[in-house]
C-alpha positions as CSV (number, residue, x, y, z in Angstrom):
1,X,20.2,69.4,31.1
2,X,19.8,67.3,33.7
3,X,22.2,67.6,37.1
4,X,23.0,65.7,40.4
5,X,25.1,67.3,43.1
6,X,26.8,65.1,45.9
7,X,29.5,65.4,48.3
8,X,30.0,64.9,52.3
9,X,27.6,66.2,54.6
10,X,28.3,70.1,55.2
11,X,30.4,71.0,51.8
12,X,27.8,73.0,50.6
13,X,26.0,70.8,47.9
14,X,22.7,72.9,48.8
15,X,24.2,76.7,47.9
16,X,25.6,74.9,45.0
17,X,22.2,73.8,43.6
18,X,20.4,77.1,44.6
19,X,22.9,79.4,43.1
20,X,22.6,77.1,39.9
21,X,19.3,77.1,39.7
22,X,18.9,80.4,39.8
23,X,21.3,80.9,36.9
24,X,20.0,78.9,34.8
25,X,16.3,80.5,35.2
26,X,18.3,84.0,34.7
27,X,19.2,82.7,31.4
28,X,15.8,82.0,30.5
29,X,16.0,78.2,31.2
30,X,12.8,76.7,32.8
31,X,14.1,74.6,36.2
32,X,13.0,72.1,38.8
33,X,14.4,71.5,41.8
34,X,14.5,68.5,43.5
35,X,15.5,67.8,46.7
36,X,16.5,64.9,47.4
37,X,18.5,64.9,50.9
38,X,17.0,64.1,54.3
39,X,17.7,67.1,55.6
40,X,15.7,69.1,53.4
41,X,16.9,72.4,53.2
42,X,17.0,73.1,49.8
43,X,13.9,75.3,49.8
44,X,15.1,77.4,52.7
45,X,18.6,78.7,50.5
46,X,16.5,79.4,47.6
47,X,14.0,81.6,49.9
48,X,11.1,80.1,49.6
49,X,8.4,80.9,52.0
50,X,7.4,79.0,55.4
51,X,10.1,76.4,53.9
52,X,8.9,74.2,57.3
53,X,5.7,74.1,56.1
54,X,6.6,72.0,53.0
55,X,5.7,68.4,53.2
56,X,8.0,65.5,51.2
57,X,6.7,63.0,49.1
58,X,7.8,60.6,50.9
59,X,5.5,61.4,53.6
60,X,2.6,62.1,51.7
61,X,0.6,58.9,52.6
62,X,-2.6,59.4,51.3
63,X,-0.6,60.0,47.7
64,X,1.3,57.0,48.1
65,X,-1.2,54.8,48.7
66,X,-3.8,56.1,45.6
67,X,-0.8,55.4,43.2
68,X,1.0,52.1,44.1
69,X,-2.2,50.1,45.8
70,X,-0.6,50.3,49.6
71,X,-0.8,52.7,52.4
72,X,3.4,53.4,53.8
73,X,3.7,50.8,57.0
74,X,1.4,48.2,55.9
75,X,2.4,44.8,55.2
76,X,1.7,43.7,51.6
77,X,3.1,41.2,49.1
78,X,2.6,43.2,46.3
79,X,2.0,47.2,44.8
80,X,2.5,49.2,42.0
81,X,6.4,49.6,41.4
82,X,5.8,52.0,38.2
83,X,2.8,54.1,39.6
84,X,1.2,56.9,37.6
85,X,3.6,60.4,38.2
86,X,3.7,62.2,35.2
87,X,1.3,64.7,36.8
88,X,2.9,65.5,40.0
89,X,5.1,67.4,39.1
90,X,2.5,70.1,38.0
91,X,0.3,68.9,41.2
92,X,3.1,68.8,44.0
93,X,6.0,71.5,42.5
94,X,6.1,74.9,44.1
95,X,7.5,78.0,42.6
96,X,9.4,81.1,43.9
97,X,11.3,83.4,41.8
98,X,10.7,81.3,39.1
99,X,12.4,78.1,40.3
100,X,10.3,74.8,40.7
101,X,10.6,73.0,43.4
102,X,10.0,69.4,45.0
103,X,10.9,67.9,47.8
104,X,11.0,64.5,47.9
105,X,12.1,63.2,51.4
106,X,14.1,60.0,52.7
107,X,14.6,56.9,50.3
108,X,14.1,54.1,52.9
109,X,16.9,51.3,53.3
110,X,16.4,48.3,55.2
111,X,19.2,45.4,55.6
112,X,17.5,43.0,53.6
113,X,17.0,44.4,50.2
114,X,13.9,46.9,51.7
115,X,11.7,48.1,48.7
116,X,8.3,49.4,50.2
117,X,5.4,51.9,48.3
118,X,7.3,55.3,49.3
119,X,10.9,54.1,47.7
120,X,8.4,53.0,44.5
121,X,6.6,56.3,44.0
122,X,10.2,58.1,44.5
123,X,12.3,55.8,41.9
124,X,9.3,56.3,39.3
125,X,8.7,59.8,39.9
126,X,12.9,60.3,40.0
127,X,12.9,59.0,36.5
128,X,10.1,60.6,35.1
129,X,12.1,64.0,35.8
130,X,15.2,63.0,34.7
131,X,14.0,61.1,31.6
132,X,10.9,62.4,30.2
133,X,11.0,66.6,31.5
134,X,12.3,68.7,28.7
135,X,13.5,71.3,31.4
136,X,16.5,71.8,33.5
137,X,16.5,69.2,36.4
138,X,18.8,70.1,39.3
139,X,19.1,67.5,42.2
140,X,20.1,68.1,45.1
141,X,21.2,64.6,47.0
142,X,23.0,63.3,50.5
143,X,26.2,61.8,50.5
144,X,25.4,59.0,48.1
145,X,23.8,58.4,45.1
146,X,21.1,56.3,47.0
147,X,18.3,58.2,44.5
148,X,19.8,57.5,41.4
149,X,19.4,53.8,39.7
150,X,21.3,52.2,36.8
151,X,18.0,53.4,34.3
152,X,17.9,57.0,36.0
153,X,22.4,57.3,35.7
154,X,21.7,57.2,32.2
155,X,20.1,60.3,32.3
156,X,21.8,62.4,34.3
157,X,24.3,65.0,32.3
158,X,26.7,65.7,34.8
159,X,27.3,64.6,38.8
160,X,29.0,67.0,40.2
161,X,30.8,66.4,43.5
162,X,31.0,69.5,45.8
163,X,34.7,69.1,48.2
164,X,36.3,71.4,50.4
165,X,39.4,71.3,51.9
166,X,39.6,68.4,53.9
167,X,40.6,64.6,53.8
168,X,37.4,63.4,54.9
169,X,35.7,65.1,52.0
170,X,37.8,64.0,49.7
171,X,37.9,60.4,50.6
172,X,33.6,60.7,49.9
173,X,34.5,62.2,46.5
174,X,36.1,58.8,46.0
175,X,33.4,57.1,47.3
176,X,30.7,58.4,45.4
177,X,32.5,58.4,41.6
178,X,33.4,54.7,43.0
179,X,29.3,54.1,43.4
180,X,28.4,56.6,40.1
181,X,30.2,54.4,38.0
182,X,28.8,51.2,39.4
183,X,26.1,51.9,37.9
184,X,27.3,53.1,34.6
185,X,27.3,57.4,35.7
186,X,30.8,58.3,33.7
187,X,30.2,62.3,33.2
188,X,31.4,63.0,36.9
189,X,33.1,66.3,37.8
190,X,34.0,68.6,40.9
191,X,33.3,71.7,42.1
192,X,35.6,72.5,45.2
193,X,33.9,75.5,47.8
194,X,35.0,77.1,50.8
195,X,38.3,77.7,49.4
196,X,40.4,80.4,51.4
197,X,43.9,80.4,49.7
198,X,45.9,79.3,47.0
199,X,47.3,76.5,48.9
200,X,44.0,74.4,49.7
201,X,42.9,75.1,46.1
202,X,46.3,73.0,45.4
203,X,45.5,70.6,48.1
204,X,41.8,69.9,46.2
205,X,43.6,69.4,42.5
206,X,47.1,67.2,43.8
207,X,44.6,65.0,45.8
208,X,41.3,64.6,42.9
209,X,44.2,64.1,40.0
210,X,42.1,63.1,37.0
211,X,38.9,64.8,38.0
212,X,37.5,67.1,36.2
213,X,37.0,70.9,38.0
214,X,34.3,73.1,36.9
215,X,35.6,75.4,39.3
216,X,36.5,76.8,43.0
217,X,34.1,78.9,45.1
218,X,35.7,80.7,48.0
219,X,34.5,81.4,51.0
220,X,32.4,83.9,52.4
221,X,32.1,85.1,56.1
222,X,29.0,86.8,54.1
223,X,27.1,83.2,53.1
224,X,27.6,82.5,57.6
225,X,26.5,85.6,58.7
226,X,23.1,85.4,56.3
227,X,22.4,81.9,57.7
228,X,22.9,83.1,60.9
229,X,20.5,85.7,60.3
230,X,18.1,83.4,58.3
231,X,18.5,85.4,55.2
232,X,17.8,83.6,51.7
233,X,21.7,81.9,51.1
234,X,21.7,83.1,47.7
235,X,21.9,86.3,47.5
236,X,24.5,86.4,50.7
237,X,27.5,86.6,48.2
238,X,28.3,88.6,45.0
239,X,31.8,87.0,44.7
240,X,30.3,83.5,45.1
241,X,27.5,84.5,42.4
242,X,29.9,85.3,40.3
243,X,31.9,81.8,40.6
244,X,28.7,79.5,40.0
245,X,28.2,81.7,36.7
246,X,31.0,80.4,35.6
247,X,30.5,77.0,36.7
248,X,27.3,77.5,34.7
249,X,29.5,78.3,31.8
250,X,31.9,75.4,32.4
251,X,28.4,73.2,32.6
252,X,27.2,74.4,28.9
253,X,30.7,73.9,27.5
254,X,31.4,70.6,29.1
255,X,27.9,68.9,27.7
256,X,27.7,70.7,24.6
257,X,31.5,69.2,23.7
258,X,30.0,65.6,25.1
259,X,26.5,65.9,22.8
260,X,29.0,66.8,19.7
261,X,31.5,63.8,20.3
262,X,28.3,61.5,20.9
């Protein structure tokens, strides 16, 4: 199974991809990681050691260069654009609690149509996961779908958008389902978080009407306090565990139905 998360900036996309991978690796799954938002925090909520220590991809230069031909900054008319990756996974993955992870840093963008080595080595490695891993891929992205291309969409089981209660995040959930199916990404659902009453859970539904939920997380003073502390996220909440299991339920139903139609 192979899973995107997006949403605005702040809704908790991160949690959401921790606390699922970690399910699914309780259930006996084998899972990668892959963080794919700038700010880079993934490994930090899963508990992973020295998390500051980790170096992205993106920024691996001397990698970058061996595989597509140029070193990131230089000025060249031509590189690799489907370089060797297959192996990095095994090379450049860490584990911890028997979750993979990588972290693959900033996609570049540039006004005119930038495509430079680092963007290259990310795409091909991107799709290598998504298309030719026989494990659980869980990918953690910014506010966009900047990472995903019409080849990789095609992989990619389920998006799910994370919302809270809010109109601002719920005008990106627009947004991003707009851009997913652009480029052909139709199994799109939501997960709404942060959810204190009855009344923003009916807020979330009456304004996503045809959206699909996989289910509400509420909030916890407990997931705060354990950041504020610098306590792995993941194990802040029982009552939040307990929700992503069942979005992890809602997950096997959904795609098993889908696989059966198709």
């Amino acid at each position: 199974m192979k899973i995107a998360i997006s949403g605005k900036g702040g809704v908790g996309k991160t949690l959401l991809a921790s606390l699922l991978s970690k399910t699914f690796v309780e259930f006996g799954y084998s899972v990668i990681a892959i963080d794919a938002d700038p700010d880079a925090n993934l490994a930090a909520t899963l508990g992973f050691p020295h998390p500051e220590k980790i170096t992205p991809i993106s920024e691996m230069s001397a990698l970058i260069e061996e595989r597509t031909g140029v070193r990131p900054g230089q000025v060249a008319s031509y590189f690799k654009l489907n370089p060797k990756v297959d192996d990095l996974p095994e090379k450049y993955s860490l584990k911890y609690n028997g979750i993979k992870l990588m972290v693959m840093g900033r996609i570049k963008k540039g006004g005119s149509g930038c495509y430079c080595p680092e963007n290259a080595l990310l795409r091909a490695l991107l799709v290598h996961l998504l298309v030719a891993r026989d494990e659980v891929v869980i990918l953690d992205m910014e506010a966009g779908i900047e990472h995903l291309g019409r080849g990789t969409a095609r992989a990619v089981d389920k998006l799910i958008i994370v919302v809270e209660p809010g109109r601002r995040s719920v005008e990106t959930a627009y947004r991003i389902d707009k851009l997913a199916k652009d480029i052909g990404l139709q199994n799109i659902a939501v997960v709404g978080n942060k959810l204190r009453s009855q009344s923003e859970r009916e807020f979330l539904t009456s304004s996503l009407p045809g959206f699909e939920f996989l289910g509400f997380i509420p909030y916890d003073q407990a997931v705060v306090e354990a950041d504020l502390a610098n306590l792995p996220l993941v194990d802040a909440s029982q009552q939040i565990i307990a929700e992503v299991r069942n979005i992890y339920q809602a997950l096997l139903s959904t795609t098993q139905a889908a696989s059966t139609i198709n």
